[in-house]
KOLFIMAR-331743 format. One record per residue (C-alpha): x, y negated, z. Coordinates in steps of 0.05 Angstrom, whole numbers. Example, Ala and Ser with C-alpha at 12.3 -4.5 7.8 and 13.67 -1.06 7.14 Angstrom:
// KOLFIMAR-331743
+--------+--------+--------+
:     c1 :     c2 :     c3 :
+--------+--------+--------+
:    246 :     90 :    156 :
:    273 :     21 :    143 :
+--------+--------+--------+
//
This chain:
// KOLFIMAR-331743
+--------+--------+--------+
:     c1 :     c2 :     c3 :
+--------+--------+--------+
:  -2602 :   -736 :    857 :
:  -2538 :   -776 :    820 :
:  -2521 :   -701 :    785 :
:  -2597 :   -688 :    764 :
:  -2598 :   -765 :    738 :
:  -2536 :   -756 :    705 :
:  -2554 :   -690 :    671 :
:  -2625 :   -717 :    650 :
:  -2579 :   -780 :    615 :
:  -2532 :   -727 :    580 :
:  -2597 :   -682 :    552 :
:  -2631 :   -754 :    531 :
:  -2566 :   -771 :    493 :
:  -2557 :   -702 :    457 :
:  -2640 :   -703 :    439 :
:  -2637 :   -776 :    415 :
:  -2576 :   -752 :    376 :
:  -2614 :   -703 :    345 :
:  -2674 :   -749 :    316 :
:  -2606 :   -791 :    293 :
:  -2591 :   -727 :    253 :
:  -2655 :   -718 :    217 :
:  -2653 :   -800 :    201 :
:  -2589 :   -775 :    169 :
:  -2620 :   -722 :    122 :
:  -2675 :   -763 :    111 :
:  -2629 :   -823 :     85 :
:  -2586 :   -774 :     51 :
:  -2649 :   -738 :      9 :
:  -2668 :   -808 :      2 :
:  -2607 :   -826 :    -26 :
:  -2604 :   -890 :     19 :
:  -2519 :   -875 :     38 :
:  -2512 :   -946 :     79 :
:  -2569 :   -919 :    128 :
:  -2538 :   -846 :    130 :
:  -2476 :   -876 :    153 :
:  -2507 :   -915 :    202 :
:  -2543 :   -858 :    228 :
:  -2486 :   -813 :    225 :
:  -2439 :   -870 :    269 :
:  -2504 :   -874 :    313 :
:  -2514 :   -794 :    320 :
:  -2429 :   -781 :    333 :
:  -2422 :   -840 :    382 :
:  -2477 :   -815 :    425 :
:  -2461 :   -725 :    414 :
:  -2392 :   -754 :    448 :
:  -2413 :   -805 :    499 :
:  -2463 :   -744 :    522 :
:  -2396 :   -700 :    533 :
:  -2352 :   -755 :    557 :
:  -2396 :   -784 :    616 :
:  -2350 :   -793 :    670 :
:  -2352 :   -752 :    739 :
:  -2324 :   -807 :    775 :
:  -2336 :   -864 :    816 :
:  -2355 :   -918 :    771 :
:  -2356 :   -996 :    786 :
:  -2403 :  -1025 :    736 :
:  -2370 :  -1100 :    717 :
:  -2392 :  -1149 :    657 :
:  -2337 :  -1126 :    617 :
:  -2295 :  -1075 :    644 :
:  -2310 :  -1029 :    688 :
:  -2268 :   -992 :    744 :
:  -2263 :   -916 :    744 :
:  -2227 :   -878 :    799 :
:  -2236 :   -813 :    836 :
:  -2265 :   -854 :    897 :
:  -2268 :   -908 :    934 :
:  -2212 :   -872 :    977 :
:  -2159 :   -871 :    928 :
:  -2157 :   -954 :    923 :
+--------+--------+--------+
//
């Protein structure tokens, strides 16, 4: 279930990146640059968070969260 939920996240990320890329051509042909940047941050921030997802265990916290192999390892 956790893989299939975290595969569905990474496919969402890497299609919503996608629409981020056509906002980007769009602006561009528009020739509104402030919003192509903006959609160009938007579209690379979320291409790598889709390939950087962690394959640990993650302890979600306000502000920083803990990321280890297991629970195990502490």
């Amino acid at each position: 279930m956790k893989k299939n939920l975290t595969n569905l996240v990474r496919l969402g990320l890497r299609i919503h990146s996608f629409f981020h890329l056509l906002e980007f051509v769009s602006a561009l042909y528009e020739e509104a640059y402030i919003t192509a940047s903006i959609a160009f941050f938007a579209m690379s921030l979320e291409l790598i968070a889709s390939y950087l997802i962690p394959k640990e265990h993650i302890h979600i916290k306000p502000l920083i969260s803990d990321v280890h192999e297991s629970c195990d390892d502490e």
